[in-house]
MIBADO-479445 format. One record per residue (C-alpha): residue number from 1; x, y, z; residue in one letter. Coordinates in steps of 0.1 Angstrom, whole numbers, m for minus. Each point is the difference from the previous one (the first is absolute). Last residue first. Layout:
<pases>
PASE,ropa,x,y,z,nutor
PASE,NUM,X,Y,Z,A $
...
</pases>
This chain:
<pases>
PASE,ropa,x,y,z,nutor
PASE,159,57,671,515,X $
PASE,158,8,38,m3,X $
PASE,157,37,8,m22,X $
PASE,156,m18,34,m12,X $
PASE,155,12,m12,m35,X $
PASE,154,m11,m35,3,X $
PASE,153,m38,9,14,X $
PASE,152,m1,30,m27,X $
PASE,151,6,m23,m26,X $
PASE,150,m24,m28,21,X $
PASE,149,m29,23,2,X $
PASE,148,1,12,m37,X $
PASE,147,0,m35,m9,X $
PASE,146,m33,m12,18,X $
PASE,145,m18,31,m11,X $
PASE,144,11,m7,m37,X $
PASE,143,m6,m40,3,X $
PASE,142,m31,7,17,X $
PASE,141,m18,24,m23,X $
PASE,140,11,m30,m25,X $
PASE,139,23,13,m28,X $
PASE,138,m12,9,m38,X $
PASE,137,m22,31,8,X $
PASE,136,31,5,30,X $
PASE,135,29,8,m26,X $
PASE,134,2,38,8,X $
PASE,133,m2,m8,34,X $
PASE,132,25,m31,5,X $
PASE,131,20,20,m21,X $
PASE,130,2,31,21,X $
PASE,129,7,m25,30,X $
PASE,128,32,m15,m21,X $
PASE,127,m4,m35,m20,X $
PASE,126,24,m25,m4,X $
PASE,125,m6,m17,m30,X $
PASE,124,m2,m40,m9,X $
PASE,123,m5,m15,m30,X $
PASE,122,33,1,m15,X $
PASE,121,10,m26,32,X $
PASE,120,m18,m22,m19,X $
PASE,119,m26,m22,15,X $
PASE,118,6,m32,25,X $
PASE,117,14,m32,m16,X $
PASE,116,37,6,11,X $
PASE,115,5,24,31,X $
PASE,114,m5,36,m5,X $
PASE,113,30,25,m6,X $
PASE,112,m11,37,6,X $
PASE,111,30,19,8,X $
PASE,110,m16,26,13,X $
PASE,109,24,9,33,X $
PASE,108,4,6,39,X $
PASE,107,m34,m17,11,X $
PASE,106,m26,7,21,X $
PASE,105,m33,m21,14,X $
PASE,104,m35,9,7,X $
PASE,103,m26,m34,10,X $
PASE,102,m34,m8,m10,X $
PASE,101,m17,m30,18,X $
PASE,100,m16,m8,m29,X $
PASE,99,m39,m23,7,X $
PASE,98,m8,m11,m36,X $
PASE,97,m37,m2,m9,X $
PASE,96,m16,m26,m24,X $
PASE,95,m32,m9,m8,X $
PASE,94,m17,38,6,X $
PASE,93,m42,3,m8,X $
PASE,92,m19,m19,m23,X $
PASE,91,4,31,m25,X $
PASE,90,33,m11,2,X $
PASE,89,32,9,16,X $
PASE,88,30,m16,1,X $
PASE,87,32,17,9,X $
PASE,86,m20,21,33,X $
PASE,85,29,14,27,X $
PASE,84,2,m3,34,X $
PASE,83,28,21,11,X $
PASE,82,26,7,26,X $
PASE,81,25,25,2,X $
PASE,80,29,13,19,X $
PASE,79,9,m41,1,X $
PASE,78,13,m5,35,X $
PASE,77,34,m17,3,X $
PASE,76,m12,m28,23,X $
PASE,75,m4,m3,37,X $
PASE,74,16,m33,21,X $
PASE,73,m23,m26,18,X $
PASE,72,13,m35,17,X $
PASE,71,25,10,21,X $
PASE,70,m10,35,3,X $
PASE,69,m3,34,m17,X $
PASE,68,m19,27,m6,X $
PASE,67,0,31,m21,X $
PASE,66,22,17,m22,X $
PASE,65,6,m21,m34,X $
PASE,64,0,37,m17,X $
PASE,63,m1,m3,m40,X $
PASE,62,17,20,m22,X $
PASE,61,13,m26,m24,X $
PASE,60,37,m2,m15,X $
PASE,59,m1,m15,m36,X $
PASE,58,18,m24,m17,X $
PASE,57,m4,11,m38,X $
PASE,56,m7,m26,m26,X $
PASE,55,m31,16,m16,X $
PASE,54,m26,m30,5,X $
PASE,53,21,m27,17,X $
PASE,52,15,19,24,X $
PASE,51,m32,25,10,X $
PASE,50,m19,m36,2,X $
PASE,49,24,m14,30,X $
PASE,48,m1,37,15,X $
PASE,47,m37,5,1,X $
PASE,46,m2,m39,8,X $
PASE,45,23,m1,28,X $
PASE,44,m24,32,14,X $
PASE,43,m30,m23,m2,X $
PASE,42,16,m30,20,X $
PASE,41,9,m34,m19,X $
PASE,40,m6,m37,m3,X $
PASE,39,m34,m1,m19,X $
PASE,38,12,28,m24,X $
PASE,37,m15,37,0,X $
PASE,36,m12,8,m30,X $
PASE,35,16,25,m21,X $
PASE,34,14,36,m1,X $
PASE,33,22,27,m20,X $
PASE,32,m19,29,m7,X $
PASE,31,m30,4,m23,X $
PASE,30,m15,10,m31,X $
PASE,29,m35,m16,m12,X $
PASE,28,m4,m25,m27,X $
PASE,27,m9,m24,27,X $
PASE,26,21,m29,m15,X $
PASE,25,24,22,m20,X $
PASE,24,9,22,34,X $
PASE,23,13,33,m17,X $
PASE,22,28,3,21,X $
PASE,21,11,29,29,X $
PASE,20,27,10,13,X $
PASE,19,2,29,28,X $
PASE,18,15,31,m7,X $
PASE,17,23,31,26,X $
PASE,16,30,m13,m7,X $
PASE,15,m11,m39,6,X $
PASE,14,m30,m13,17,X $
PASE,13,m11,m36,m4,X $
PASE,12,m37,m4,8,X $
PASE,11,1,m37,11,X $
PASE,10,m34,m22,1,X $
PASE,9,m8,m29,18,X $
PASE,8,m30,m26,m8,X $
PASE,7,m25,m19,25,X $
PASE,6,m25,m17,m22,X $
PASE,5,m38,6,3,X $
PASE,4,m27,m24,m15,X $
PASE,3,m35,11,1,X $
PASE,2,m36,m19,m6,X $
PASE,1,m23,10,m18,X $
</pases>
């Protein structure tokens, strides 16, 4: 069987201590704000291009673009994560795999207001590290890992 991987970026948004999080209706899983990455645009514009559309907030990432530079190279806002993760598997083996460059980002309020066509802002809820816990039989190990991480990555102020 053979696999197909898309690249996809992902934004946990860190507010007061939460991150938000939706139950994804597709994957019937909950998740923060990501997507695929378009043919015409970097990972890290994608994290911030989907954050917009799917809970309205502009967010700030923390993400170091230290490294080199020269006419014809330049670094990119490191993702602090980066996953391969199984969608489709069979007992054939996995069909489809997305490749999420996973990126923290801040913002200064919850005013969830996604764009037309993308689900209610009702069905998202910004959850706390002792929620992420108590919640974690319905939340992916990595989901609760991965959001514990960037709460304490936004409130420490690391990138």
């Amino acid at each position: 069987m053979e696999t197909t991987r898309h690249f996809v970026a992902t934004v946990y948004v860190v507010n007061d201590g939460a991150t938000a999080l939706h139950e994804h209706d597709k994957l019937d899983m909950w998740l923060p704000p990501g997507g695929h990455v378009d043919r015409d645009e970097l990972p890290h514009e994608a994290a911030l291009r989907e954050a917009r559309e799917e809970i309205g907030l502009d967010v700030s990432l923390l993400a170091d673009a230290d490294g080199p530079e020269s006419e014809t190279a330049r670094s990119l806002p490191q993702p602090q994560q980066f996953l391969l993760e199984d969608i489709n598997v069979t007992p054939e083996g996995v069909g489809h795999q997305h490749v999420d460059f996973v990126y923290y980002g801040e913002v200064d309020h919850r005013d969830v207001t996604p764009a037309k066509g993308e689900q209610d802002a009702a069905d998202w809820e910004w959850f706390e590290p002792a929620d992420l816990r108590a919640r974690a039989d319905e939340l992916a190990d990595d989901v609760v890992e991965v959001g514990i991480d960037a709460i304490e990555a936004v409130e420490d102020g690391r990138s």
